[in-house]
N, C-alpha and C positions, 0 to 999 in steps of 0.2 A: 242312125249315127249321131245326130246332135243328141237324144236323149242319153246316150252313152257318153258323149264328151260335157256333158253338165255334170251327168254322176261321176266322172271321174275327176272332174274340176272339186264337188263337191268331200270326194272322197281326201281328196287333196289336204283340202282345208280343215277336215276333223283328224288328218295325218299330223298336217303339223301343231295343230293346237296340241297333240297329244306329247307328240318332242318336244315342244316348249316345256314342258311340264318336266319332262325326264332332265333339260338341261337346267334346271333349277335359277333361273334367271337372276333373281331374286339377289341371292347366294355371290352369285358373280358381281353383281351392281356392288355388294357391300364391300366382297374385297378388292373392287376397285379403289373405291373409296378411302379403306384402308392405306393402302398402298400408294395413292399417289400423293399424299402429303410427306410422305420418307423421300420423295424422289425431289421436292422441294429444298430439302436441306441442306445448309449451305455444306458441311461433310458427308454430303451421300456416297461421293465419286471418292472418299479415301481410300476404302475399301472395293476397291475395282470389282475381285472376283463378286463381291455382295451384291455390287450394285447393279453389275452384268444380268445377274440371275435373276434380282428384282423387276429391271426393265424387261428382260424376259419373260418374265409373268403376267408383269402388268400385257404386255403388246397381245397375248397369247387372250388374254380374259378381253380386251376391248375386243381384238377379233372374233371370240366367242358374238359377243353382242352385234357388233357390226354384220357378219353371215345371215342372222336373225335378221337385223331391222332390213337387210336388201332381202333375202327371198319372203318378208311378210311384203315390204313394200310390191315386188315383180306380182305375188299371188294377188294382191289385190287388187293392182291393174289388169291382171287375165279376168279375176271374176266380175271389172266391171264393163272391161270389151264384150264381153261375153254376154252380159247383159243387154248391154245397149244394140248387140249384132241381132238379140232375138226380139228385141224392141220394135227398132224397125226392118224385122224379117230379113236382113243379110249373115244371120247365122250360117248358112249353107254356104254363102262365098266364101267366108274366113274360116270354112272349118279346118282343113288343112293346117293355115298357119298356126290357129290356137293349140291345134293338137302336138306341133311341133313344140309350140312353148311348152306343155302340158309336161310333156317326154323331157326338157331339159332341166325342169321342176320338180319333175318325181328323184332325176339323178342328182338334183343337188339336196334334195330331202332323206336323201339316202344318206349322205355324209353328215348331214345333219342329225340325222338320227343316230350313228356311231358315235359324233362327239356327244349325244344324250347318254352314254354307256361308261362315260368318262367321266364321271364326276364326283368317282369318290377321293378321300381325301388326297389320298396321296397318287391319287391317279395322272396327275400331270408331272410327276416329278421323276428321277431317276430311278435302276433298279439294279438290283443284284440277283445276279441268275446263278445256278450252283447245279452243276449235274454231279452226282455219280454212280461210278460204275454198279451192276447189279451182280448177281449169280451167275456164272461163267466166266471166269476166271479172264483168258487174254480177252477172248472176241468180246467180254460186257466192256473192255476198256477202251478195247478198238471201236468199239457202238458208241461211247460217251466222247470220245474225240470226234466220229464223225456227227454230232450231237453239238458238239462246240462249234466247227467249223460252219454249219446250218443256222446258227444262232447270230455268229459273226459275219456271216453274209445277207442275213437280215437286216440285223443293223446297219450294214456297209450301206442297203440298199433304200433302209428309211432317210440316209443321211444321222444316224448320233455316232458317236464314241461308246467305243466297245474294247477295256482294256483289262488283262489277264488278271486277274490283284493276288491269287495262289492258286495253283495247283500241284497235286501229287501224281507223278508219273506214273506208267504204268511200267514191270518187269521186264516184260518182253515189247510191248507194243500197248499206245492207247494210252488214256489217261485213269488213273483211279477214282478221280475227283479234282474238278477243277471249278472255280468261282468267277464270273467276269463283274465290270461293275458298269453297267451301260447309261450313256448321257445322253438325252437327249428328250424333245419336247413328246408328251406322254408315255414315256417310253414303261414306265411301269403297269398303266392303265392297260396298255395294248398286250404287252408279253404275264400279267398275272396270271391268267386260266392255262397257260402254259406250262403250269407246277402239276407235277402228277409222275404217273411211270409210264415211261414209253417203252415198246415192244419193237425188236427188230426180228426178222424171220429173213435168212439168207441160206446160201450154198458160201459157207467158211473158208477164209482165204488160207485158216491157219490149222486145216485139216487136209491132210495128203488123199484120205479117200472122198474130199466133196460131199462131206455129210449137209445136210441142212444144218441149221443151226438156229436155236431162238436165244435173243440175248436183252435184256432189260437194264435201262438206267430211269434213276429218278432225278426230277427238275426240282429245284427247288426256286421262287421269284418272290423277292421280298423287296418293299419298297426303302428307297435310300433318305432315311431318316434326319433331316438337317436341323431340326428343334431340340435341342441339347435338353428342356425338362419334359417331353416324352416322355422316356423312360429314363427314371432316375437310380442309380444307384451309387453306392461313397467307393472309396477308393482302395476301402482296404477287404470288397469283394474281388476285387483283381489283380490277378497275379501274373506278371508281367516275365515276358522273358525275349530277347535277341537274338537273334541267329542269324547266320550267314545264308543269302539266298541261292539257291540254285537252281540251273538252269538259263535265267534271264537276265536281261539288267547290267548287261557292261560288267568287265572285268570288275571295275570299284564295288561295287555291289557286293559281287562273290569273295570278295577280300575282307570286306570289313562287314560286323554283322549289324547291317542294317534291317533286315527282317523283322518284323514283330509278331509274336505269337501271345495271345491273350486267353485268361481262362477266369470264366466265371464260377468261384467258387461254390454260390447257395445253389447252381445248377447245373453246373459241372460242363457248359456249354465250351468246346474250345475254338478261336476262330485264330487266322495268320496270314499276313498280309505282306509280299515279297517284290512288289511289284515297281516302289518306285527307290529312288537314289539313296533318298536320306531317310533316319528311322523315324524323324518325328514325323515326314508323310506316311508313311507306312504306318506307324501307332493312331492316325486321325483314321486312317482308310479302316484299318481293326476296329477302332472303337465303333466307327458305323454299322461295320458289319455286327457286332455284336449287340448292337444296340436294336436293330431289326432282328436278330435272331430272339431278344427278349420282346420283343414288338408282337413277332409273330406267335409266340407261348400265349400272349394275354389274349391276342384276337383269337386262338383257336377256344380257349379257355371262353369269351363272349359267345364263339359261332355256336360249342357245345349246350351252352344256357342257352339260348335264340332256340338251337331245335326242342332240346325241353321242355322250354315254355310254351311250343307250339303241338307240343305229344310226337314229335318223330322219334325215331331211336334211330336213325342215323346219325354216326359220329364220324366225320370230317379227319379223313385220313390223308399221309403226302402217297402209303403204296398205293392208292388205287390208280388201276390202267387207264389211262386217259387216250393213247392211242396207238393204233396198229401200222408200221413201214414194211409193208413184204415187198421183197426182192425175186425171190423163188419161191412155188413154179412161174408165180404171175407177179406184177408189179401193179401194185396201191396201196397207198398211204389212206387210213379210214380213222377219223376221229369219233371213237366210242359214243362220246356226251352228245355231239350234234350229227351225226351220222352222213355230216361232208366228209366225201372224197373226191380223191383223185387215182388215174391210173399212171399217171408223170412223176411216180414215185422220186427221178432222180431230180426232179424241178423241185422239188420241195425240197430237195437233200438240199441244193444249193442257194436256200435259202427263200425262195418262193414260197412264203406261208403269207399269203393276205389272203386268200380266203377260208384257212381255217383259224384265224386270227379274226376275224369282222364276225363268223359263227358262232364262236367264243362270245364274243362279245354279247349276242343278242340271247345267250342264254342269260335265263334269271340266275339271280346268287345264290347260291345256296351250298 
C-alpha cells in the first residue's frame, strides 16, 4: 500500500507539472501586467461597462495563478509528510490520512486541468451560439427550439446571460434559426466543441400515425469579438437596413423599426439583430455578430492550411454530426467525438451537459 501511495503521490506531481504547461503561466503573468496599469488611471471608472469587464478579467487571470500557487504549495507539503513519515518509519500510521489528501488533490487537479483547455484566445470571453433547423421541415424546427431551450438552461445553470439577439420562427411550430449571445466567464471556451450537427431520433408529436422520426439542426459558437481591429473592414462593405422587430421586445420595439439587419457585401454574409430597444444597440450587437462571422471564415481558412501543411486531407466542416439524442425505442444521448454518454437523455435536454462539455474539452483541436 505505501509503495502505491508514493507512486501515486509521484504520479501527481508529473500530472500537474504537465497542466502547468497547458495553462501557459507565462502568458497570464504578462497580461496581468498589462492590465493592471489601465486600472490605475485616474479615468478608468468612466467608462463603467469597460471597466467592469477589465476588473473581470484581471480577478479571473490572478485567480488562474492563485489555484496554482495553493495546490503547488498543498502538493508540496504531502510530498514532504510523506517523506519524513517513511524517514522515521510512520508511513503506515499516516497512510490513511495522506491518502485522503491525495484523493482531494487528484479532484482539484482535475479542474485544473480543464481550466489548462481554456486558454485560447478568446476562450474566456463571451459567445454567440446560432442553431438552425435541418431537413424536416416542422419536427427539424421543433428539435432546434428544444436545442435552444437546453442551451438556455445551461447557462441558467453556469450562472451567465443568455439573451435571444434574432430569431426566425417556425410556420407551424419551432424555430427556423435562432441566435443567442451568452455572457459570462469562459463562456465561449466551454460551449465551442459544441458547433457541429446534432441528431434527434423520436416517436413525432406532429405525426398522427407515431412514426419515428430523425430530425437534424446545426450549432454554430463563435466567439464575441470586442477588438474593433480584429477584423477590419470600411464602411461602404455594408449595407445597412432597419426593420421593425417581431415577436419580442415591448410594444415600442414592434412599432418603430429598431431592428438591424446588416449585409456584407464582398461576402454576401447577412446577420440581424432584434433583440434590444433602440437601433443603435441592436446595430453594435450586428456589427459583433458579423464581425465573428468574418473571424470565423479566416480561422477556417488557417485551420484548412494547418491540415495541409501537416498532409491531412481533412477539411473542417460545420455539417459534421457531432452528436446522437434518441428518445425512441431507447433513450441516450452519445457524443460521436468522445464516445460519452448518457442514458438520462431528458437530463441533458434540460440542460445537464457538463460531462459532455469537460469531454469536449479534453479532446485535442483539430
Amino acid at each position: 500500500m505505501n509503495n502505491e501511495l508514493t507512486k501515486n503521490i509521484t504520479d501527481l506531481r508529473q500530472k500537474f507539472e504537465e497542466i502547468k504547461q497547458g495553462l501557459n503561466l507565462a502568458s497570464v503573468k504578462e497580461e496581468i501586467e498589462e492590465i493592471e496599469p489601465q486600472t490605475r488611471n485616474e479615468d478608468f471608472w468612466q467608462d463603467q461597462k469597460s471597466a467592469q469587464e477589465i476588473m473581470g478579467r484581471l480577478g479571473e487571470l490572478q485567480n488562474r495563478l492563485e489555484e496554482v500557487s495553493e495546490f503547488e504549495k498543498e502538493l508540496k507539503l504531502l510530498e514532504e509528510l510523506t517523506l519524513m513519515a517513511e524517514k522515521s518509519g510512520e508511513l503506515e500510521t499516516i497512510a490513511a490520512d495522506l491518502k485522503k489528501n491525495v484523493s482531494a488533490l487528484v479532484e482539484k487537479l482535475s479542474r485544473l486541468e480543464l481550466d489548462s483547455f481554456l486558454s485560447g484566445r478568446y476562450d474566456h470571453g463571451d459567445a454567440l451560439l446560432s442553431i438552425h433547423a435541418g431537413q424536416g421541415g416542422t419536427e427539424a424546427m421543433d428539435w432546434s427550439l428544444m436545442l435552444q431551450r437546453m442551451y438556455l438552461k445551461y447557462c441558467q445553470n453556469k450562472g451567465w446571460r443568455a439573451v435571444v439577439v434574432d430569431t426566425v420562427p417556425g410556420e407551424e411550430a419551432g424555430v427556423k434559426s435562432v441566435t443567442l449571445k451568452i455572457s459570462g466567464s469562459y463562456a465561449y471556451g466551454y460551449l465551442k466543441k459544441e458547433a457541429g450537427t446534432h441528431r434527434l431520433v423520436r416517436i413525432s408529436p406532429f405525426n398522427a400515425q407515431n412514426l419515428r422520426q430523425t430530425s437534424f439542426a446545426k450549432v454554430e459558437v463563435l466567439p464575441l469579438i470586442e477588438d474593433e481591429n480584429e477584423i477590419v473592414f470600411g464602411p461602404d462593405e455594408i449595407e445597412f437596413e432597419a426593420f421593425r422587430a417581431g415577436g419580442h421586445g415591448g410594444q415600442n420595439v414592434n412599432k418603430v423599426a429598431t431592428a438591424v439587419r446588416l449585409r456584407h457585401k464582398p461576402t454576401g454574409i447577412v446577420v440581424s439583430c432584434q433583440s434590444e430597444r433602440y437601433q443603435e444597440q441592436n446595430r453594435k450587437i450586428a456589427l459583433q455578430m458579423l464581425t465573428a462571422k468574418l473571424w470565423e471564415i479566416e480561422e477556417e481558412k488557417r485551420k484548412i492550411e494547418q491540415k495541409r501543411l501537416k498532409g491531412s486531407n481533412f477539411v473542417p466542416t460545420w455539417g459534421r454530426q457531432i452528436r446522437s439524442y434518441v428518445l425512441h425505442p431507447y433513450k441516450m444521448v452519445k457524443d460521436l467525438r468522445t464516445n460519452y454518454e448518457t442514458s438520462d437523455a431528458f437530463n441533458v435536454l434540460d440542460g445537464n451537459l457538463n460531462g459532455f462539455i469537460e469531454a469536449e474539452l479534453k479532446l485535442q483541436d483539430g
